[in-house]
N, C-alpha and C positions, 0 to 999 in steps of 0.2 A: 296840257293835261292839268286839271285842276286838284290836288291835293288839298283834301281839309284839312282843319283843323287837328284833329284826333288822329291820321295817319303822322302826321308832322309828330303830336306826341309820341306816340307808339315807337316810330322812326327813333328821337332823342334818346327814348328808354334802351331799345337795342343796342343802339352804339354804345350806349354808357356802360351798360353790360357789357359790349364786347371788350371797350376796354378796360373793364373793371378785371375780367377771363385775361387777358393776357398780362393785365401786371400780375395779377395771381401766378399767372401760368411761369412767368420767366423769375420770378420770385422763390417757386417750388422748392423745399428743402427733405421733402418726403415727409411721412404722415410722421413723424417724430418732431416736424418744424413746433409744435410744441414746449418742445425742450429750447433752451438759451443756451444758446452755440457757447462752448469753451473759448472759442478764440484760438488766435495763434497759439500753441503751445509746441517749445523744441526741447527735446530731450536727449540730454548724453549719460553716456554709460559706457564701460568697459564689460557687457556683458552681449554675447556674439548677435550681430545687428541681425542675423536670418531670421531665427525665431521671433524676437522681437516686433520685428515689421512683417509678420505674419501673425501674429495673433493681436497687431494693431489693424491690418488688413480684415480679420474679421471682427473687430471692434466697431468700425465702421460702417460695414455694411450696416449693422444694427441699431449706431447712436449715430444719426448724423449729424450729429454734435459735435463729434469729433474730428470733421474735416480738413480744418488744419493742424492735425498732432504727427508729429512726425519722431524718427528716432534715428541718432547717430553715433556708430560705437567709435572711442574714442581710446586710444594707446594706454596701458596704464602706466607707461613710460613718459610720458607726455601730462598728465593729464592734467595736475596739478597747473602747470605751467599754461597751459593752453586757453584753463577756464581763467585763472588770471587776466591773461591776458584780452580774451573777450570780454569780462566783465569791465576792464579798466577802458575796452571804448567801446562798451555802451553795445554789444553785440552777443551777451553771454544766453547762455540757455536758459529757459523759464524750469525748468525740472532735470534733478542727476539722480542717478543712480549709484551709488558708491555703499562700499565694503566697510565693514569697524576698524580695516587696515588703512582706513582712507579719512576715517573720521574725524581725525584730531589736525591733522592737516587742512580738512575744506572749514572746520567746524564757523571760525570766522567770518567765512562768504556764508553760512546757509542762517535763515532763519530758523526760529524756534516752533515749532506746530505747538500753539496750544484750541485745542478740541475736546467732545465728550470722549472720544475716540483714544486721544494720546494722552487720558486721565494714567494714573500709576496704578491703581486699581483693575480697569480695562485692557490696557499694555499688557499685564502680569496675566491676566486670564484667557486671552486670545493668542496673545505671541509664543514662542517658545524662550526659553531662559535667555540665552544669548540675543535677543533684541533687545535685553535692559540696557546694555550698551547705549543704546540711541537714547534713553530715557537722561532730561536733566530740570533739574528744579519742576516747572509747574506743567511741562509738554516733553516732546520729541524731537530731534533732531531728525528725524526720518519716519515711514512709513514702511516696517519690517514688510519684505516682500519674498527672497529666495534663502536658502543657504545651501550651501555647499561643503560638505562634512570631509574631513580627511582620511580615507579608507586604506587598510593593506591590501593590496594586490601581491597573488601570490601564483607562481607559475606551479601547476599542478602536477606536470610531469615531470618537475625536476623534484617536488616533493615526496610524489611518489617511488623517486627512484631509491631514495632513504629509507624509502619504509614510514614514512609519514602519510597519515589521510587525513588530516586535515591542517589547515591554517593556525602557528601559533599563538596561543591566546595570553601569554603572558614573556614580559620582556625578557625573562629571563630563558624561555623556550630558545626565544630567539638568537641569543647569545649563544645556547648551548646547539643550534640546528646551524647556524651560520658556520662551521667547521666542515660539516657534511657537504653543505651545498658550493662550496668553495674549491673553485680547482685551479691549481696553481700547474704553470709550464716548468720547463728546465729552468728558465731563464732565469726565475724567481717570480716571475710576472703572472698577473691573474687572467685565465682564461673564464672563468666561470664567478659569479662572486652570490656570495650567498644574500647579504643586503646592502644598500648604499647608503651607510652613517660613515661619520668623520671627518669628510671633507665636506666644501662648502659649495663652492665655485662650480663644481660638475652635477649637484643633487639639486634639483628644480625648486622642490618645497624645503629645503635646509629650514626657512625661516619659520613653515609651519612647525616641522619638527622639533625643533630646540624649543618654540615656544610648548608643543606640546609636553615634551619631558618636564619643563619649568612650571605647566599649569599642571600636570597629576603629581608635583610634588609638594603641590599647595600652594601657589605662588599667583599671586592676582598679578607682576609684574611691572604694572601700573597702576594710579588710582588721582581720582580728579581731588582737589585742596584746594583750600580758602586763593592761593597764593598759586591757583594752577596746577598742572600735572607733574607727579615725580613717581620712581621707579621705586619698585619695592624690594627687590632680589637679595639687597643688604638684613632685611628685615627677618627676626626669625621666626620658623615653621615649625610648628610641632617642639621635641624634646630634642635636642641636636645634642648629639656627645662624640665630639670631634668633627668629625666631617660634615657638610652641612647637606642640607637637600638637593641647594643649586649645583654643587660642586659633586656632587652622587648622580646627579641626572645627568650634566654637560661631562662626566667622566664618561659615561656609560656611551655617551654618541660619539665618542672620539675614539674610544677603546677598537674599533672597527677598522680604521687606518693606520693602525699603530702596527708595526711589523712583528714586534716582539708578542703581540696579543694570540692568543690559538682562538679567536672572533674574528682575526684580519683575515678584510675580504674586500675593502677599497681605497682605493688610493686618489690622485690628483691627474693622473695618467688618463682613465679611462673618460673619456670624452662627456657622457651625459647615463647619468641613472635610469631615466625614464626610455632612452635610447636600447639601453643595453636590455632593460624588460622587454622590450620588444620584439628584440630579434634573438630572447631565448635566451640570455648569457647573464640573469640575474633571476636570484627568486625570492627575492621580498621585493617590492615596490611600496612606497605608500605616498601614494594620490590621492587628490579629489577625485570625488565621486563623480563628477563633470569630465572628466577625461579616461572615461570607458571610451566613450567611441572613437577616440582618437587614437585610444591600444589597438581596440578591434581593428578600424582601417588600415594601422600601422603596418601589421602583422593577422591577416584572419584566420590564418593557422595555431593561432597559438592557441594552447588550452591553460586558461588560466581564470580566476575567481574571485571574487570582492570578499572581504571579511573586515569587521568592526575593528581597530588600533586596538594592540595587546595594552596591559596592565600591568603595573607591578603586582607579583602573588604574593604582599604583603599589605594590600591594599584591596579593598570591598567597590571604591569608588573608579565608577566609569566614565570614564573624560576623552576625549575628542576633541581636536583643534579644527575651528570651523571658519567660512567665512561667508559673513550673514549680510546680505544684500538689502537697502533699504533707498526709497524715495526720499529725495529731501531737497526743500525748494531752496536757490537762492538768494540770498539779501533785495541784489538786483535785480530778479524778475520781475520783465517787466507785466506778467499777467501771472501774477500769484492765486488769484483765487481759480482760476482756468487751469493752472498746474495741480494745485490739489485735487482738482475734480479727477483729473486724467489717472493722478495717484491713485484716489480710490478706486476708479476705473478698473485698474491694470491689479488690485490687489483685492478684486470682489473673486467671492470662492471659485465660478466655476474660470475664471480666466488665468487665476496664478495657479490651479491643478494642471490647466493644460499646458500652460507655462514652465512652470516644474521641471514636468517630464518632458518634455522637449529639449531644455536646459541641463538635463540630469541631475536636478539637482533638487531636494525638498524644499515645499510648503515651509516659510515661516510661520504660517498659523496652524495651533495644536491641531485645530478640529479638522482639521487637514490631512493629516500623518497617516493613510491608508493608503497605502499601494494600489498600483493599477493591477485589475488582477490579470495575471499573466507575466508580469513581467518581472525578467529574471535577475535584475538589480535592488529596482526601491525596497521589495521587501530586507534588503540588506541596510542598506542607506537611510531610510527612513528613521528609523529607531534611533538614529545617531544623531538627529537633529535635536531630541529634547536633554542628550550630555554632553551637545559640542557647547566647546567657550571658546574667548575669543579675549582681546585686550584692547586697550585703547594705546595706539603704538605710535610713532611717528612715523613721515612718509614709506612704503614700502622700498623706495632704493636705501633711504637715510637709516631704515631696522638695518638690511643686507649689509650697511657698510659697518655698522655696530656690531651685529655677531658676528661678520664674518673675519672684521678684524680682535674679537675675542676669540675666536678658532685658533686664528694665525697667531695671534701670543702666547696662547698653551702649547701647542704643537713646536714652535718653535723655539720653546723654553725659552722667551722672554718675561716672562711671567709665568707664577702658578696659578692652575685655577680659580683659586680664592680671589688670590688680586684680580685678575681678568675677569671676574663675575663683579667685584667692586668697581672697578674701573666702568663695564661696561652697565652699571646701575646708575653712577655717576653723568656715565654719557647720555643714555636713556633721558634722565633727568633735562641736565640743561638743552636736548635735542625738543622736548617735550614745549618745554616751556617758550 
C-alpha cells in the first residue's frame, strides 16, 4: 500500500498529539494545577487530630495544592522533647501548633514571621488582645489561630436546690455559696463539694486558675527584658497597705482546703475535680470552654451551664485566663515558605470559623467573634476571647512543679505566703531564662 507523503505527516502530527494528551493526562493535578504545589508540608500540634484532618480533608478537595500536608497531634507531655529530638536529626516538622503556654519553651526552635501581615499595627487590629503574646520586635512568633477561654461550669440543680438561679458572678458569691453547696458525711469527709480551689494535684486547670487570680490582680507575672524573661509577682500593684495582691488572690484559692474555713469544700482526697462535676457531686467547675463535650459525654444527664469566670466586686475589670493557639514555623523547616502558605490556609475566615466550632473553642480573629446561630455555647464563650490573657510562662510540667510546690509550702506551713510568692517569682525567673 502506498502511503504519501502528507498521510505520513498527518500520521507524525497525531502521535505527537497523542502523546502530547497523555503526558498531560498522567501529569493532571486538576483545574487548580495553576496554583504551585506547597510541597511536603507536616504539622504537629497538641490540638485533637479529628477535626484537624477533617477540615484539612476538605482543604483539599479544593486547593490541590495542598496534597502533601498532613497533621499529627502530638502529647503535650512529650512535646517539647519530641520536637527536639526530630529536629536534632534532621526529621522535625515544617509547621506546630502551640499555645503562649508553650511559647517560651519552643520560642528558640521557631523562626520569627516577619510579613505585611505580622506588622504590630495589623496584629493589633485583626487579632484579639491575647495574640500580642506572639508579637516580638519587627514580626510573630506565630500565626493567632484558635483560643480556648476558661469558663465556670456550673451544676444547675444543685444551685437550684439553694435557692440560687443563676451562676456566681463575683468571687465573692462564691465563697459565700460554697457552704450551701457542700455536704459533709459523719465521717467528716465531703460527699458533695461546692468548688474545687486549694489543692493542686486533683483540679485539672490549678495552673489556669492561680494564674487567673494573679492576672485580675494586676499581675502581668512575667515580662520579656534586655537580659530575657523574669517574673513579676515581687513587683508592686496598685496601693498595697499590708497584704499584697499576690498574697490576697493565692489566699483566697487555698481558703477552700482549709478545714478550719466555713468555704471548705476540697481536699487532696477526692480523686479529680473535673471527675466529680461529672457525676453530680460538685457545683462550681471551671474549664475550658473546649471541654463541654467531654462533660456532656461524661454524664448526658447532667443539667448544667457555661458562664463567664467571676470577678472580684471591687473591680470593674473582666479577665479571663485563656489559651490562645497560634501557627509558628520552625528554624529547621525544611519548606518554610510551603508552611506559611498551609498557615494562612488553615487561618483564612471561612476555614478557622469551622474550625472553631468543631474545636469548641473561638476565632482568634476579632471579626470573627459571632456565634453560630443556634448554638447554645459560643454565644457564652465568645465574648471571653477579647478579655482572656495569658502569660509568657515556662514549660507547662516546669509552671505545675512551680505552683504546685508553692501550694505545698503554704499549706504546709513551711513558708508564708509572702515567702512562697517570693520564692516562687524567684523560681519563675531563673526557670524562664
Amino acid at each position: 500500500m502506498d502511503i504519501k507523503p502528507f498521510q505520513v505527516i498527518i500520521m507524525v502530527v497525531f502521535g505527537l498529539a497523542a502523546l502530547v494528551g497523555l503526558f498531560l493526562f498522567a501529569n493532571f493535578q486538576g483545574f487548580n494545577s495553576g496554583v504551585v504545589p506547597v510541597g511536603t508540608v507536616t504539622i504537629w500540634g497538641t490540638l485533637p487530630e479529628r477535626p484537624i484532618q477533617d477540615a484539612l480533608a476538605n482543604l483539599k478537595q479544593s486547593h490541590g495544592e495542598l496534597a502533601k500536608v498532613t497533621y499529627f497531634e502530638k502529647s503535650l507531655d512529650t512535646f517539647d522533647t519530641e520536637l527536639s529530638d526530630a529536629i536534632a536529626s534532621g526529621r522535625g516538622p515544617d509547621l506546630i501548633i502551640i499555645s503562649q503556654e508553650q511559647l517560651v519553651s519552643e520560642q528558640n526552635k521557631i523562626k520569627l514571621i516577619t510579613s505585611n501581615a505580622t506588622s504590630e499595627r495589623s496584629f493589633r487590629d485583626t487579632y484579639v488582645p491575647q495574640s500580642e503574646l506572639f508579637l516580638a520586635g519587627k514580626g510573630a512568633y506565630g500565626i493567632p489561630f484558635v483560643l480556648d477561654p476558661l469558663m465556670l461550669y456550673y451544676n444547675r440543680t444543685q444551685l437550684a436546690s439553694v435557692g440560687v438561679a443563676s451562676a456566681p458572678a463575683t468571687w465573692e458569691a462564691v465563697a459565700g455559696l460554697s457552704p450551701a453547696l457542700t455536704r459533709m458525711n459523719a465521717s467528716g469527709g465531703i460527699d458533695k463539694s461546692g468548688v474545687a480551689f486549694g489543692t493542686y494535684q486533683n483540679i485539672e486547670n490549678a495552673r489556669a486558675v492561680l494564674s487567673l487570680f494573679l492576672l485580675q490582680a494586676g499581675y502581668s507575672l512575667s515580662e520579656r527584658t534586655t537580659d530575657g524573661f523574669q517574673g513579676t509577682l515581687t513587683r508592686p500593684v496598685g496601693q498595697n497597705f499590708g497584704t499584697t495582691p499576690a498574697v490576697s488572690a493565692v489566699g483566697y484559692y487555698l481558703q477552700f482546703a482549709n478545714p478550719s474555713k466555713t468555704s471548705y469544700s476540697w481536699n487532696a482526697v477526692i480523686p479529680s475535680a473535673r471527675q466529680a462535676f461529672v457525676a453530680g457531686d460538685l457545683g462550681l467547675y471551671f474549664g475550658f470552654a473546649s471541654e463541654e463535650p467531654v462533660i456532656t459525654a461524661g454524664n448526658p444527664n447532667l443539667d448544667f451551664d457555661m458562664a463567664p469566670v467571676p470577678h472580684p466586686a471591687t473591680s470593674e475589670m473582666r479577665v479571663t485566663y485563656g489559651r490562645l493557639y497560634a501557627f509558628a514555623i520552625p528554624k529547621a523547616s525544611a519548606n518554610a515558605t510551603g508552611a506559611e502558605r498551609v498557615a494562612m490556609q488553615f487561618t483564612a475566615r471561612d476555614v478557622v470559623s469551622m474550625l472553631a466550632h468543631s474545636l469548641n473553642m473561638a476565632p482568634a480573629q476579632r471579626a470573627l467573634l459571632t456565634p453560630a446561630q443556634g448554638d447554645l455555647f459560643e454565644p457564652v464563650y465568645f465574648p471571653q476571647a477579647l478579655v482572656s490573657r495569658g502569660w509568657l510562662s515556662p514549660a507547662p510540667a516546669e509552671t505545675d512543679s512551680l505552683f504546685a510546690t508553692m501550694v505545698s509550702s503554704i499549706t504546709s506551713g513551711r513558708q508564708s505566703a509572702s515567702d512562697a510568692i517570693s520564692t516562687l517569682d524567684q523560681a519563675l525567673t531563673a526557670t524562664l531564662r
